[in-house]
N, C-alpha and C positions, 0 to 999 in steps of 0.2 A: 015837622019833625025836628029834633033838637038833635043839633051837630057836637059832637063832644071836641075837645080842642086838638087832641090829637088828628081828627079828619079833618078841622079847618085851616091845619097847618098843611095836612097834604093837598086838598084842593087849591091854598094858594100857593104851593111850591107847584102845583102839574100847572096852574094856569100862568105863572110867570114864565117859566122853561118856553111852555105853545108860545107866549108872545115875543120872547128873544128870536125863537127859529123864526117865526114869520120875517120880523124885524132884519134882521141879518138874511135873507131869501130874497127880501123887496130891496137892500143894499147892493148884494150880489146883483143882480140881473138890470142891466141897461139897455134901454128900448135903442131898437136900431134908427141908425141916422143915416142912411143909404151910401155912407164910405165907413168902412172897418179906420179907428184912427190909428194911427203908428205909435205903439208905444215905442218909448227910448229906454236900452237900458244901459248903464252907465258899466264903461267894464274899467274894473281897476289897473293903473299903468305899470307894468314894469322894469323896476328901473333897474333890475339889473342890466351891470357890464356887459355887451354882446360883444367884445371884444377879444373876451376873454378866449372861447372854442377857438378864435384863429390862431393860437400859439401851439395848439393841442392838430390841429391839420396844416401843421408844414409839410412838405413836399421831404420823400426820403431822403433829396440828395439834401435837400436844410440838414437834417438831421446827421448825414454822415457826414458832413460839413464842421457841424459842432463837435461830435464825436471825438474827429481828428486832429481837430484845434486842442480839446483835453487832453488829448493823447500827445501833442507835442509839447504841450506845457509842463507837462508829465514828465517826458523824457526832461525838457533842460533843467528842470526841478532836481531831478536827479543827477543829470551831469553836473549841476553845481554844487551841491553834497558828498560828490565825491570828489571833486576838487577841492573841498574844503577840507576833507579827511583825510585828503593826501598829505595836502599843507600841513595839516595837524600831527599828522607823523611824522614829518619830515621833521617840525620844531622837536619835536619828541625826540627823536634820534640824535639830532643835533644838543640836545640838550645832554644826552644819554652818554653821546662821544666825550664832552665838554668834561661831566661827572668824571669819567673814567678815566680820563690822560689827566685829570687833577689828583683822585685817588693813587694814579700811577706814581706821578712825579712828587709825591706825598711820601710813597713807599719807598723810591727811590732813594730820596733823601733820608726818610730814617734810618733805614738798613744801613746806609754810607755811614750815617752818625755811631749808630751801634757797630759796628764793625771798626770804626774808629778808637772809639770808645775799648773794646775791646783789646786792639794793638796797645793803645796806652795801659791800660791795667797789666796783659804780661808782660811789657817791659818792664814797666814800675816792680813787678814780680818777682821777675828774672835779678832785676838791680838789689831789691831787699834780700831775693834767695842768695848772691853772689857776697853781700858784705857779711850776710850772718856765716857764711862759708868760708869767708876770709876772718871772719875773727875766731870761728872756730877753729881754723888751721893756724892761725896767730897762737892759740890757746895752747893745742897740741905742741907745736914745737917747744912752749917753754916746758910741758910735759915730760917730754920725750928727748929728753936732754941725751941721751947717749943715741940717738939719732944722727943721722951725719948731714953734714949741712950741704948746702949751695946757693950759688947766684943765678940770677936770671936777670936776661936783657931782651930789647926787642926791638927791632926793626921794621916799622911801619910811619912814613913819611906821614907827616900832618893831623897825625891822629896818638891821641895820649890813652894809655893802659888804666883805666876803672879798677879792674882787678884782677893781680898779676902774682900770686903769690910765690915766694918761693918753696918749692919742696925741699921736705926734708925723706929721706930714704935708707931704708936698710940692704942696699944691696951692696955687695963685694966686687965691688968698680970702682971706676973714677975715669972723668972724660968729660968730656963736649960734647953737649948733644945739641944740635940746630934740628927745627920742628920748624918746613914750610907752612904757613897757612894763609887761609882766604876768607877776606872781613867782609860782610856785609857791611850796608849805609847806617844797619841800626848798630853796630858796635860786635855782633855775634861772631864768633870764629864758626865759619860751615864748614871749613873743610882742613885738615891736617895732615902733610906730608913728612917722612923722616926724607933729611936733607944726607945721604951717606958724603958726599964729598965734603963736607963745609964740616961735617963732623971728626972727631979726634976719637971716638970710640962707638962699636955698633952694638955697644952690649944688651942683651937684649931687655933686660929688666931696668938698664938706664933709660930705654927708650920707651917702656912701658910707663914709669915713672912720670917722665915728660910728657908722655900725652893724655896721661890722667890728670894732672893740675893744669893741663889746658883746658880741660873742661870745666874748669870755676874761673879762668879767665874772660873779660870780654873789656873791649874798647869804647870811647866816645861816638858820636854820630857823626859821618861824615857823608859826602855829597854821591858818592860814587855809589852805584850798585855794588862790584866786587872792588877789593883792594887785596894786592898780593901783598905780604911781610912776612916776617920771618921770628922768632923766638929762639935765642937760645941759652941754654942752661949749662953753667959749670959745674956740675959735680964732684966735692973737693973730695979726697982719699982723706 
């Protein structure tokens, strides 16, 4: 009979297969030798670290051992940061004081300066108000020529009259009038007394008179806080 090629491909694909399994059955199976041999089988080594798990089973008191050692390390970590914040305040402060007693004595000083400063401008003041007051009472008089005249003197050791003017007045008198007063070191008259004994008449509007152009008077500078003298005024008839 005639094989077509498709069956004589499978009869030789069934008959190679049968001959592998055989082949591999007759490999497989070894006739006995009256001792089973020892096979060897090779186990792979490992090299990990076995050292390691002992750090991992220390004893509890290791452990509260280490603990307590962090725990103190801890604390002087800390007591040394707060010593060092203290220190840091302290510069701070001391710096703070340092600022402040400079600012002080900063102020000090200015306010002295302007305060100074100030006492010169109203004297200089007073001096300029006192000579335009003197030349306007210079003015008046040749004005007021049927005005009655007088003299005026004064009596203050060591110290020279700035501005002393003489009045001129309308009143229906005539006399001496002494006018105690009290000079300041800057030249000011503070204080004015009617002197009745030293005077030759108590009139009352002579005495008005004299102590209104004492009020445009004032003196040189002298040493003393107060100085007593005296002014007095003849008012001619």
């Amino acid at each position: 009979m005639k094989l077509s090629p498709s069956d004589k491909a499978l009869l030789i694909t069934v008959f190679g297969a049968s001959f592998l399994v055989l082949v591999f059955f007759f490999l497989g199976v070894k006739p006995y030798q009256g001792e089973i041999a020892e096979e060897f089988i090779e186990i792979p080594v490992i090299t990990q670290n076995l050292e390691e798990p002992e750090k991992e089973t220390k004893t509890p008191v290791q452990q509260r051992t280490r603990i307590s050692n962090r725990a103190y390390n801890s604390s002087e970590l800390s007591k040394a940061l707060q010593e060092e914040d203290e220190i840091r305040k302290a510069i701070a402060q001391r710096q703070q004081s340092s600022v402040e007693n400079l600012n002080e004595r900063t102020n000090n000083q200015l306010n002295a300066l302007q305060e100074a400063r100030e006492a010169a401008l109203e004297e200089k003041k007073k001096e300029v108000q006192a000579a335009i007051e003197a030349r306007e009472d210079a003015r008046d008089i040749k004005k007021k020529s049927a005005y009655r005249q007088s003299t005026v003197s004064y009596n203050l050791v060591g110290r020279t009259a700035i501005a002393l003017p003489n009045p001129v007045y309308t009143c229906d008198a005539f006399g001496k009038v002494v006018i105690n007063i009290t000079v300041n070191d800057k030249g000011v008259i503070v204080k004015k007394t009617f002197n009745k004994n030293a005077s030759t008449s108590a009139n009352g509007c002579l005495i008005d008179q004299a102590m209104k152009y004492l009020n445009r008077a004032y003196f040189d500078k002298g040493t003393k806080a107060t100085q007593l003298g005296s002014v007095t005024f003849d008012f001619q008839g």
